[in-house]
Each structure stands twice: as structure tokens, then as C-alpha cells.
C-alpha positions as a printed Julia matrix, in Angstrom:
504×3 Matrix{Float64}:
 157.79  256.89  257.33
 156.96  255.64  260.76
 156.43  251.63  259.4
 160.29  252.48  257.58
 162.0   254.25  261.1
 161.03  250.92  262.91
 162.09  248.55  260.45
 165.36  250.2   260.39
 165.57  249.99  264.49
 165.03  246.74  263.83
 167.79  246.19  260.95
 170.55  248.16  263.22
 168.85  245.99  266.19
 170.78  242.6   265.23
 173.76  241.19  267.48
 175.64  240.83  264.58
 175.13  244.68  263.98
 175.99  245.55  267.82
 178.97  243.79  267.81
 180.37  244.77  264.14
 179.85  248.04  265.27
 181.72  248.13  269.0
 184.49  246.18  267.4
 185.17  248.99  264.39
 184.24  251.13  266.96
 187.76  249.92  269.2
 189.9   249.06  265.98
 189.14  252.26  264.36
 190.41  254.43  268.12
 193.07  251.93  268.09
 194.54  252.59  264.24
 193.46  256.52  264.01
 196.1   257.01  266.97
 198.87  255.02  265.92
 200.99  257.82  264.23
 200.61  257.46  259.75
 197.66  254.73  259.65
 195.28  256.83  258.34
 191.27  256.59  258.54
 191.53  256.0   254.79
 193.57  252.88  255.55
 191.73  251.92  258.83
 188.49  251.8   256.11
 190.16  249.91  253.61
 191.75  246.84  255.85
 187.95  246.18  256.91
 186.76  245.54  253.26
 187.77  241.88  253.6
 185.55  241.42  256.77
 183.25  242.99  255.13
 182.97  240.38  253.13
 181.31  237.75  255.58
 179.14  239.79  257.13
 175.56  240.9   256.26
 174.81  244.46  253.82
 174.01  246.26  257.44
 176.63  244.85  259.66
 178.97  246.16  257.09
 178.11  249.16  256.38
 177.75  249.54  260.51
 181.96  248.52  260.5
 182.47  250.99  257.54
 180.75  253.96  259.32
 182.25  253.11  263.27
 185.46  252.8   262.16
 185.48  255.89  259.99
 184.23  258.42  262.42
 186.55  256.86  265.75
 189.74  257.14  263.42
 189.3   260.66  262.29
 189.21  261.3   266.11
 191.46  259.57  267.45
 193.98  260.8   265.05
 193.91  263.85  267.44
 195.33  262.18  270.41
 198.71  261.43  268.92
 198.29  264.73  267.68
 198.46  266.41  270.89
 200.48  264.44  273.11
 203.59  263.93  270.87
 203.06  266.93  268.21
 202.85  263.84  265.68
 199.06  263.99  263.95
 197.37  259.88  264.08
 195.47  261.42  260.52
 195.73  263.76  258.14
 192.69  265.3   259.39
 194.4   266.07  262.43
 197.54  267.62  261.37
 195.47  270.86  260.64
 195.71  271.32  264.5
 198.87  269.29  266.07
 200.63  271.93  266.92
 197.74  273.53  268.18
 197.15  271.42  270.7
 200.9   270.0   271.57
 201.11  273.54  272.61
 198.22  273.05  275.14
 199.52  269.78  276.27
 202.7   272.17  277.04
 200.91  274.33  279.29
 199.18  271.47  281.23
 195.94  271.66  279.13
 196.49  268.07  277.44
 192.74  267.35  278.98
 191.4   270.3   277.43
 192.62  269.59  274.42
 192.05  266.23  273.91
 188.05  266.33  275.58
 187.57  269.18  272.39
 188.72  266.66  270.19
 186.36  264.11  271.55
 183.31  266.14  272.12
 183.46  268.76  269.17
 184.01  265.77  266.47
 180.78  263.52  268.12
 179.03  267.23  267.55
 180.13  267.65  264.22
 179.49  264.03  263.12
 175.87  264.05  264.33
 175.72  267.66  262.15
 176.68  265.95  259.41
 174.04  263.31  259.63
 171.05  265.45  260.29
 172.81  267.32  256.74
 173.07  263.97  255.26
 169.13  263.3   256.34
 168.3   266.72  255.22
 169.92  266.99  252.06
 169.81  263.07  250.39
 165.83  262.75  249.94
 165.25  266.01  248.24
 168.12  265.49  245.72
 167.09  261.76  245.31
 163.98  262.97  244.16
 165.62  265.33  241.63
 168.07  262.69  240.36
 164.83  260.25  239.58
 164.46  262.74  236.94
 168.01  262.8   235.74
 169.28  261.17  232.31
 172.57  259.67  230.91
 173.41  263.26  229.83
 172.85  264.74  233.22
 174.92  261.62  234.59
 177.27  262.22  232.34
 178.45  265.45  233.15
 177.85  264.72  236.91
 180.41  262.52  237.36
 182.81  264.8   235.03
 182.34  267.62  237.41
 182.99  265.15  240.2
 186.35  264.25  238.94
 187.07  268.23  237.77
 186.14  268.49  241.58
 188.84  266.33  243.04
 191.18  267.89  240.88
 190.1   271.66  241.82
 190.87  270.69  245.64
 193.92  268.39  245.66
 196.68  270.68  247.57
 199.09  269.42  245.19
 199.38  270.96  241.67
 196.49  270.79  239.91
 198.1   268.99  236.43
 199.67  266.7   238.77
 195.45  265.95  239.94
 194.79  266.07  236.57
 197.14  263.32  235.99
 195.97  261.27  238.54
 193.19  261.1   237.6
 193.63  260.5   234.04
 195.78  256.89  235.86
 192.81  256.03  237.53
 190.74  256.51  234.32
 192.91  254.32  232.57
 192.81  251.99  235.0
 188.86  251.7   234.68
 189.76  250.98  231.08
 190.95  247.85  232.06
 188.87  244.29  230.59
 185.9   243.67  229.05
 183.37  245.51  230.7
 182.93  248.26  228.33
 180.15  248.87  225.91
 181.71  247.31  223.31
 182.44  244.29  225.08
 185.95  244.6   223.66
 189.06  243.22  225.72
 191.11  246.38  226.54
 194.8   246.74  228.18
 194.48  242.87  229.31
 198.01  241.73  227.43
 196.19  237.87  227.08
 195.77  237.4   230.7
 192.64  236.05  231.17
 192.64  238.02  234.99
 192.79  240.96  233.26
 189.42  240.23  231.28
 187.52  241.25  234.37
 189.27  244.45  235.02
 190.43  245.7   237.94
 188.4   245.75  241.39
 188.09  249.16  243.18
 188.79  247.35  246.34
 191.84  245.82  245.84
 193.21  248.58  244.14
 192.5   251.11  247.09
 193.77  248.8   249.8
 197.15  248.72  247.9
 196.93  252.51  247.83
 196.28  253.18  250.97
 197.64  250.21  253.26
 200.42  248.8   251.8
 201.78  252.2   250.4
 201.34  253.3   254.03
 203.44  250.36  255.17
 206.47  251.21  252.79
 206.15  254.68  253.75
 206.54  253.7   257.33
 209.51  251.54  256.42
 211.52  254.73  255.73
 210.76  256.88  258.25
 212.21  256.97  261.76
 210.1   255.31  264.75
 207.94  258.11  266.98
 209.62  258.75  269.99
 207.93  256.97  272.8
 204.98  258.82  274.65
 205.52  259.8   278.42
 203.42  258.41  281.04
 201.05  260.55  282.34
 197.68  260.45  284.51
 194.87  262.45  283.03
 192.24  264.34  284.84
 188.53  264.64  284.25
 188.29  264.71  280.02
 185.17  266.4   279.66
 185.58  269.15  282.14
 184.8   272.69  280.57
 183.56  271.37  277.06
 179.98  272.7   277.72
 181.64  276.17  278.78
 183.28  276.03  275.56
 180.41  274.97  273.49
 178.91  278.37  274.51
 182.02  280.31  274.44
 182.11  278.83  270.82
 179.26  278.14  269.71
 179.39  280.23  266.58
 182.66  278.7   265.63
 181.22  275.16  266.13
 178.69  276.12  263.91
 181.05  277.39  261.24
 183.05  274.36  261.76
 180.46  272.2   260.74
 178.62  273.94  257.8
 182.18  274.31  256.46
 183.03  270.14  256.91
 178.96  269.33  255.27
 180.25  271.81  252.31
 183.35  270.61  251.88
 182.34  266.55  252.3
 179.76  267.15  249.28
 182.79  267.96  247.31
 184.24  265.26  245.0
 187.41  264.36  246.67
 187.81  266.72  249.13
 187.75  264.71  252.55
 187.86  265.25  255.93
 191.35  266.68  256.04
 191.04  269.5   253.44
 187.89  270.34  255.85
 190.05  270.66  259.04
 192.78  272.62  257.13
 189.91  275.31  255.56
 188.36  275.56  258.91
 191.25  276.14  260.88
 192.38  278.91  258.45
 188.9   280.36  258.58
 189.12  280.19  262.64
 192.1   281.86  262.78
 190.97  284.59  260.16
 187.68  285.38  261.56
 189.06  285.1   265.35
 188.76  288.28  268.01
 192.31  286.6   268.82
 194.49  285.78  266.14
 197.62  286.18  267.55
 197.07  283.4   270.67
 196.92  281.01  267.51
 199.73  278.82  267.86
 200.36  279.36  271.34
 197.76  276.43  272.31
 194.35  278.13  271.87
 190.89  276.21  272.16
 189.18  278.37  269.41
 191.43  276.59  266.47
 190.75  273.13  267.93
 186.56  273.91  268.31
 186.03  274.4   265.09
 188.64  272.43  262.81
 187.33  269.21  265.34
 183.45  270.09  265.06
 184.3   270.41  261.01
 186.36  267.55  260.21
 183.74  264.7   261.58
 181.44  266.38  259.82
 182.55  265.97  256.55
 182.69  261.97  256.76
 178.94  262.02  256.93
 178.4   264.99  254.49
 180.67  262.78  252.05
 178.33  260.12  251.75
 175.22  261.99  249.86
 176.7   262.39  246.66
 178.08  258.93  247.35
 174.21  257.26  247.96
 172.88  259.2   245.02
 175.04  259.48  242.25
 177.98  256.54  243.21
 179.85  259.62  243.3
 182.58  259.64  245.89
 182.72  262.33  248.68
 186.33  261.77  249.97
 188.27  258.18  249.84
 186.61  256.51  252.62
 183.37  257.29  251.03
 185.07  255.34  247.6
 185.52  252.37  250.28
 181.88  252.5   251.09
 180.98  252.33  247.19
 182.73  249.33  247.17
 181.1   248.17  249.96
 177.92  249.01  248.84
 178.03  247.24  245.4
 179.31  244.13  247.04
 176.03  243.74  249.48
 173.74  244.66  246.55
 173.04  248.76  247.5
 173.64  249.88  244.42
 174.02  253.94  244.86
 171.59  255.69  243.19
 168.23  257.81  243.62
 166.26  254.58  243.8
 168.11  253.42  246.92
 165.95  256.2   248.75
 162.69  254.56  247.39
 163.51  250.61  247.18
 165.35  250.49  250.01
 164.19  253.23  252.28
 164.83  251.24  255.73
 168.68  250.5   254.84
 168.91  254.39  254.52
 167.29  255.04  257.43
 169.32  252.26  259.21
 172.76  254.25  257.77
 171.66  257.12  259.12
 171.11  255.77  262.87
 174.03  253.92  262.85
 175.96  257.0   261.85
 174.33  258.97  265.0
 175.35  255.92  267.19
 178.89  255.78  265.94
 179.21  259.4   267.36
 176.98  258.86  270.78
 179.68  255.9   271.11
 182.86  258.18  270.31
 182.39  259.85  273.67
 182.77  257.19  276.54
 184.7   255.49  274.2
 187.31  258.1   273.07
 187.42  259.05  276.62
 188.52  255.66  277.61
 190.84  255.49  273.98
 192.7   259.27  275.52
 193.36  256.97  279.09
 195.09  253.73  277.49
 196.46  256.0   275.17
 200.05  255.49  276.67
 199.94  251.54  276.05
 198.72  252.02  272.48
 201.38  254.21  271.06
 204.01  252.16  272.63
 203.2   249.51  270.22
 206.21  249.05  268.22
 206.21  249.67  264.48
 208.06  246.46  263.63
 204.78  244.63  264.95
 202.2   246.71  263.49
 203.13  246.87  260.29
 203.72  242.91  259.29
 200.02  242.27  260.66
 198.88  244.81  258.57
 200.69  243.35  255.63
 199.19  240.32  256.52
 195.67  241.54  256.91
 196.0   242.75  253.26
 197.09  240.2   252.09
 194.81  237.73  253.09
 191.96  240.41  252.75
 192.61  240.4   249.14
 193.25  236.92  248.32
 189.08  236.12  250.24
 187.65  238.95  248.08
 188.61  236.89  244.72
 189.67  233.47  246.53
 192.67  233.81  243.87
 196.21  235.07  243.73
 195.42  237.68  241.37
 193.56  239.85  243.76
 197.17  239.85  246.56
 199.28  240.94  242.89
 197.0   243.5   242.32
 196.98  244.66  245.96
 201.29  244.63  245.86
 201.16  246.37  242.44
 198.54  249.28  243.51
 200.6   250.05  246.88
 204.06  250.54  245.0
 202.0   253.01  242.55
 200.76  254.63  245.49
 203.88  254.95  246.9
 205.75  256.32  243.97
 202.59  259.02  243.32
 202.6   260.0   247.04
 206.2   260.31  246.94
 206.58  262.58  243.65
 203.57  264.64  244.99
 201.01  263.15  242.62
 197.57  263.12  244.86
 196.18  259.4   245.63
 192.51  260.39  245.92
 192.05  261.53  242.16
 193.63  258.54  240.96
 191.14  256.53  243.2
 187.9   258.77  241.96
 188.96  257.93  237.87
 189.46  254.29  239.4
 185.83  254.55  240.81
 184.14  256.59  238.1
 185.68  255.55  235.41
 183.11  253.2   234.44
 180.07  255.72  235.27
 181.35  258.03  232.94
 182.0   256.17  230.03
 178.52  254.47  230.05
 176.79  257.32  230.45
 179.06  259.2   227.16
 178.51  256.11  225.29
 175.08  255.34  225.9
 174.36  259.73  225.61
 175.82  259.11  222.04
 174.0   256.09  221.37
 170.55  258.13  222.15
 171.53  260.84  220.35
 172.87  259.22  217.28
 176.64  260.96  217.72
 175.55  264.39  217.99
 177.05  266.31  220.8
 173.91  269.21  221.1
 171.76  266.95  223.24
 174.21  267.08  225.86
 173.54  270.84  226.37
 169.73  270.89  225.56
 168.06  269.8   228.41
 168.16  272.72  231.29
 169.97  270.82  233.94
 172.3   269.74  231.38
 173.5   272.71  230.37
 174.12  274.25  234.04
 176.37  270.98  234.57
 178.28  271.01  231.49
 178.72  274.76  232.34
 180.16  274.09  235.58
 182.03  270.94  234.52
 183.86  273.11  231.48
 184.16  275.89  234.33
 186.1   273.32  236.45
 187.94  271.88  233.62
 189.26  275.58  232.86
 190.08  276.86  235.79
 193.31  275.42  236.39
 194.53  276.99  232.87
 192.79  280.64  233.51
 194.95  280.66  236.69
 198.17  279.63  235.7
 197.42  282.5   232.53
 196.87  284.86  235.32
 199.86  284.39  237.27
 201.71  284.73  234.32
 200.09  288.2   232.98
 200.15  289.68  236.31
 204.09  289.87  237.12
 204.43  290.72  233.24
 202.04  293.78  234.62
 203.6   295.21  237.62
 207.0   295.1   235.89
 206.03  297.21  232.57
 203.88  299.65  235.07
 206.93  299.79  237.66
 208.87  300.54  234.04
 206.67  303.36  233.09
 207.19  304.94  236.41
């Protein structure tokens, strides 16, 4: 273990490593606070740089970036009531409100210090939990695979705030999507209309930059510009945030087994984290009714909860291929490009790349605090940036991103096609993030059913025969079911109440 700690010090030890990181370090601060660019999309415009640099260098840019934008979404947040992420909007008006009563330091060094606290949680879960589960998955078949990745996507539909048959659907595009070309096992062309692009299907990556950037772009077309931010000069950021860790501490705590829970979850994400721990803060709170009025409490634990989910998000990810939240699904992609396959082996092949992940993870959040503290002071110059510049380099940056990744035109279509679909889907309520898992897993889980049936000769009782199995398919079915015994329920219990409000 020793021989593998010091070859990954030496892997993370590289200039090319330092540098990747400090510059998605910067750009990730720089897009997580410009109001609507999401982490998601901060992710996905470094795939294409990605592309050039070495497997650690990237993942370094992948992690950095990831971790500063789900911050610095919070500064936005508080100081014009207008969240930088989606993480963040659990808790805007939370702390607006404190910027209101002169506590816009506060506010923002809770953000900064409680999310480097959460995100180093959520590595030490991500240490804890990944070996032990890589050594149960060596023992895993197609069958166990198989309904693995069905419970991931019943997952993703389970937790999507939107209707759940709107998930459902959603995810049923993004498996159809995976149906796309010749990669099947058949080897039969599928959906590809005689266009020989098509025979290769369609890449994860380009598909999930049109999503999320270019979808983000329209959106941003149509809505008015934020008003501009008042100039201000802040005090000392960190003052009081060890008086609060105590005052807090349980909260913290909460904050962050919630966000390692939640980031295990299929599809769940960072901001379905900050919303559940915010609601459980305010539930569980001696002072409820200062919620809203710009109290800490809310801010402690939705900040400590949110960061760490990102890091939580990545074990199924390493193990299974099985993606955590979106930015996770960007990693994937990442991953398979440099050669780390996901999978339990990756913990025994390539022990000193995991090890490397996991330092470069704790750096990313030793790094969020002088550097979000000097993000919350230039603040004023950032979010002045007007949207009519920001947006056409980001066009452009996905554009040529997509065209390197394939060196072909096909790869800038599919990026333009994806980000009106995301668009539409966002815009009729239709969640983005199950169509991306089907996109992702598509593939997983039609190997493993086809290659289960192969093995079995078409009988469907081996898939509930072996132990592990069975518990799966149980919860998969579960998952799968849910949705329907709910809507039943709603439905019965009105019918209820009114017949025994008759009988009265």
C-alpha cells in the first residue's frame, strides 16, 4: 500500500498535473459564479481539453473544476439572490437575506469553508467505501450486472423532481439513443438511416455537451440579463467559521452523510443533496422559524452536503461505470477515453491511478479555500461580464471541442442536435440527467441481458438464482413499481376520505 501511496504522489506530482489542476481550479470559480452555467456544463466544455492531455492530468481538470463550480455557484447566490448552480439555489435566499443584514462575509466564508469540509468527507467516504465493494463486485456476474445498472436507471428516475413518467421517459430517449449503430451483440446496424456516421453510434460526450452547454446557451438567449452586482469591499472571509463549525458541528455532520448517501444514488447529484439537506436542517432545527430570515444553520449544512456528494458520486461510477450524478457521466467519458475502464479491476490493476484520484480530490478542496476566498473578492469584475460575450465563446468552445474529439463534422451536428433536445426536454419539464444515464448505460445493460441469456440458454430463472441476484432484481422491480403503487395510492385515498366523510 505504501510502494502504491508514493507512486501516486508521484503521478499527481507532474507539472502538467499542477497546472491542469490550478487552471480548472480558476475556470471552474470563474463559470460556477456566472449566473445559469452550471457545474454540469463547466465539466462538459473541458472534455475537449481533455483530450490532449495525459489519463491523470485529466481526470485532475475533471475533479478541480467540479468541486470550485459547485462552490462558487454560492456567491452569485448570495450577493444578487440569483443561484451560479443548481446546487446552490437550495440556499439563495438564505443567504441574500444575510447579505441584507450586512452578513454577506458570513455567508459567503460558510460557503467556502463548509463545501472544502464536505468535499474532503466525501473522499475519505469514497476511500472508505470503493475497495470493499470492489472486492465484492470481483465476484459479480452478467446477471448481477445486469440488474445493477437497471436499478441505477430505476434510481434516477425515483429522484428526478419532475414527474416520475416524465423520468421514465427520459430515460427510455437516452436508451434509445444507446441503440444507435453497430455496436450491439448482434453486430446489426440499428436506427443509422444509411449514414455511415451513424454506424458508430452516438458518443456520450458529444451528446452531453449539447445537453448541457449549448441547451444552456439557448436558455440564456431567452432570459433577461442579471442585474449588475454592486460594488462592495469585503471584510475578513473566514472570520467566525471555526465558531460555527462547533456551534454546528452536528449539522455539518448531517450535511455530509446526507450528500455521501445521496451521491451513491444513480442520478441524484449534488443539487437534490443541497435541497434534502436544507429541508432536513430546517426540520430538525431548535430554530425553525429564523429560516428564511438569513440564518447560518441552513447554509452549514446544505454547503457541507452538497460538495460532498460530487465525491460520493464517483464510487458507483469507478466500480460499476454506473453514474453518480451528471458530472460523474462526464468523468465516465473521460475515463474510457484515457483507457480507465470503470470497473472492480481498476482497484487492483491500477491501484496508484485510484489512489492518485483520491489525492487530487483532497487537493481540489485544500485549494477551494485561498482560492474561493480570492474568487468572493474579484467577484464584482466577474459577474459584470456581459452575457453577449460569454455565451458566443462558449458556443465556440463547443464547437470546436466537438469537432477535435472526432476530427469530423459529425461530432459539431451531433453536439447542435443534442442541445436543441435538451432544450425542448428542459423546457417541457422532462429531466436531462435520466436521458443522459440511458445514454450512458444503455450499452451496459443490454450486454449484460444479452450475454445473461446467452449463458442461460433464454431462460429467465438464472437471473433470480444466485443470492445477490435476487436482492437486486428485488430492489430493481421495487424501484420499477413504485412510481405506479403511488400514483394508485393517491388515487384510493381521496376516494377514502370522501365515502367516510359520506358515512358521517
Amino acid at each position: 500500500m505504501l510502494n502504491t501511496l508514493i507512486e501516486a504522489f508521484r503521478l499527481i506530482s507532474t507539472w502538467e498535473v499542477i497546472v491542469a489542476m490550478f487552471a480548472a481550479s480558476v475556470y471552474g470559480l470563474v463559470i460556477g459564479s456566472l449566473p445559469g452555467l452550471s457545474a454540469t456544463m463547466a465539466t462538459a466544455l473541458l472534455v475537449p481539453v481533455t483530450f490532449y492531455l495525459s489519463p491523470i492530468a485529466a481526470i485532475a481538470t475533471i475533479v478541480a473544476a467540479s468541486s470550485m463550480a459547485i462552490f462558487s455557484g454560492d456567491i452569485p447566490g448570495a450577493l444578487l439572490r440569483i443561484p451560479g448552480t443548481p446546487a446552490s439555489a437550495a440556499y439563495a435566499d438564505e443567504a441574500y437575506a444575510m447579505t441584507m443584514k450586512g452578513e454577506a462575509e458570513l455567508a459567503l466564508g460558510a460557503g467556502v469553508w463548509f463545501s472544502a469540509v464536505g468535499g474532503i468527507a466525501g473522499v475519505v467516504s469514497l476511500m472508505a467505501l470503493a475497495p470493499p465493494l470492489a472486492e465484492i463486485a470481483l465476484s459479480f456476474s452478467t446477471f448481477e450486472y445486469f440488474w445493477l445498472a437497471l436499478l441505477g436507471l430505476m434510481c434516477a428516475t425515483l429522484v428526478a423532481r419532475s414527474s416520475p413518467v416524465k423520468a421514465i421517459a427520459g430515460m427510455f430517449i437516452g436508451l434509445l439513443v444507446s441503440c444507435i449503430g453497430i455496436e450491439n451483440p448482434g453486430g446489426v446496424p440499428r436506427f443509422t438511416f444509411g449514414l455511415t456516421d451513424l454506424l458508430g453510434g452516438i458518443e456520450p460526450i458529444p451528446a452531453l455537451v449539447g445537453v448541457f452547454a449549448v441547451a444552456q446557451v439557448m436558455r440564456a438567449m431567452l432570459t433577461p440579463e442579471p442585474p449588475p452586482i454592486p460594488r462592495r469591499k469585503f471584510g475578513s472571509i473566514m472570520a467566525g467559521q471555526w465558531t460555527l463549525t462547533k456551534k454546528y458541528h452536528w449539522q455539518m455532520t448531517r450535511g455530509n452523510i446526507i450528500g455521501i448517501i445521496i451521491g451513491v444514488l444513480p442520478g441524484a447529484g449534488a443539487d437534490m443533496a443541497a435541497w434534502v439537506s436544507y429541508a432536513m436542517s430546517k426540520r430538525f432545527s431548535k430554530e425553525p422559524e429564523k429560516f428564511g430570515t438569513g440564518h447560518v444553520e441552513g447554509l452549514v449544512e446544505a454547503g457541507a452536503s452538497n460538495n460532498a456528494s460530487i465525491a460520493s458520486g464517483w464510487v458507483p461510477s469507478l466500480l460499476f461505470g454506473i453514474p453518480g450524478d451528471t458530472i460523474a457521466a462526464i468523468a465516465i467519458g473521460v475515463l474510457y477515453m484515457k483507457g480507465l475502464n470503470p470497473g472492480p479491476t481498476l482497484f487492483t490493476e491500477k491501484a496508484s491511478s485510484m489512489y492518485a484520484i483520491y489525492l487530487m480530490f483532497i487537493i481540489a478542496n485544500i485549494l477551494m479555500i485561498p482560492l474561493g476566498i480570492a474568487m468572493i473578492r474579484i467577484a464584482a469584475y466577474v459577474l459584470r461580464a456581459p452575457r453577449s460575450t460569454v455565451m458566443p465563446v462558449i458556443m465556440l468552445c463547443c464547437a470546436v471541442g466537438s469537432f477535435a474529439i472526432g476530427n469530423n463534422m459529425f461530432g459539431v451536428v451531433t453536439v447542435a442536435a443534442f442541445g436543441v433536445i435538451g432544450y425542448v426536454m428542459e423546457a417541457n419539464g422532462y429531466p436531462v440527467a435520466a436521458m443522459v444515464l440511458g445514454i450512458v448505460m444503455g450499452t451496459m445493460v443490454e450486454q449484460a441481458f444479452v450475454t445473461s441469456l446467452i449463458k442461460s440458454d433464454g431462460s429467465i430463472l438464472p437471473f433470480f438464482e444466485r443470492p445477490v441476484a435476487a436482492i437486486l432484481a428485488a430492489m430493481a422491480i421495487g424501484a420499477l413499481l413504485w412510481p405506479v403503487m403511488l400514483w394508485i395510492w393517491r388515487k384510493v385515498k381521496p376516494a377514502q376520505t370522501t365515502s367516510a366523510a359520506a358515512a358521517r
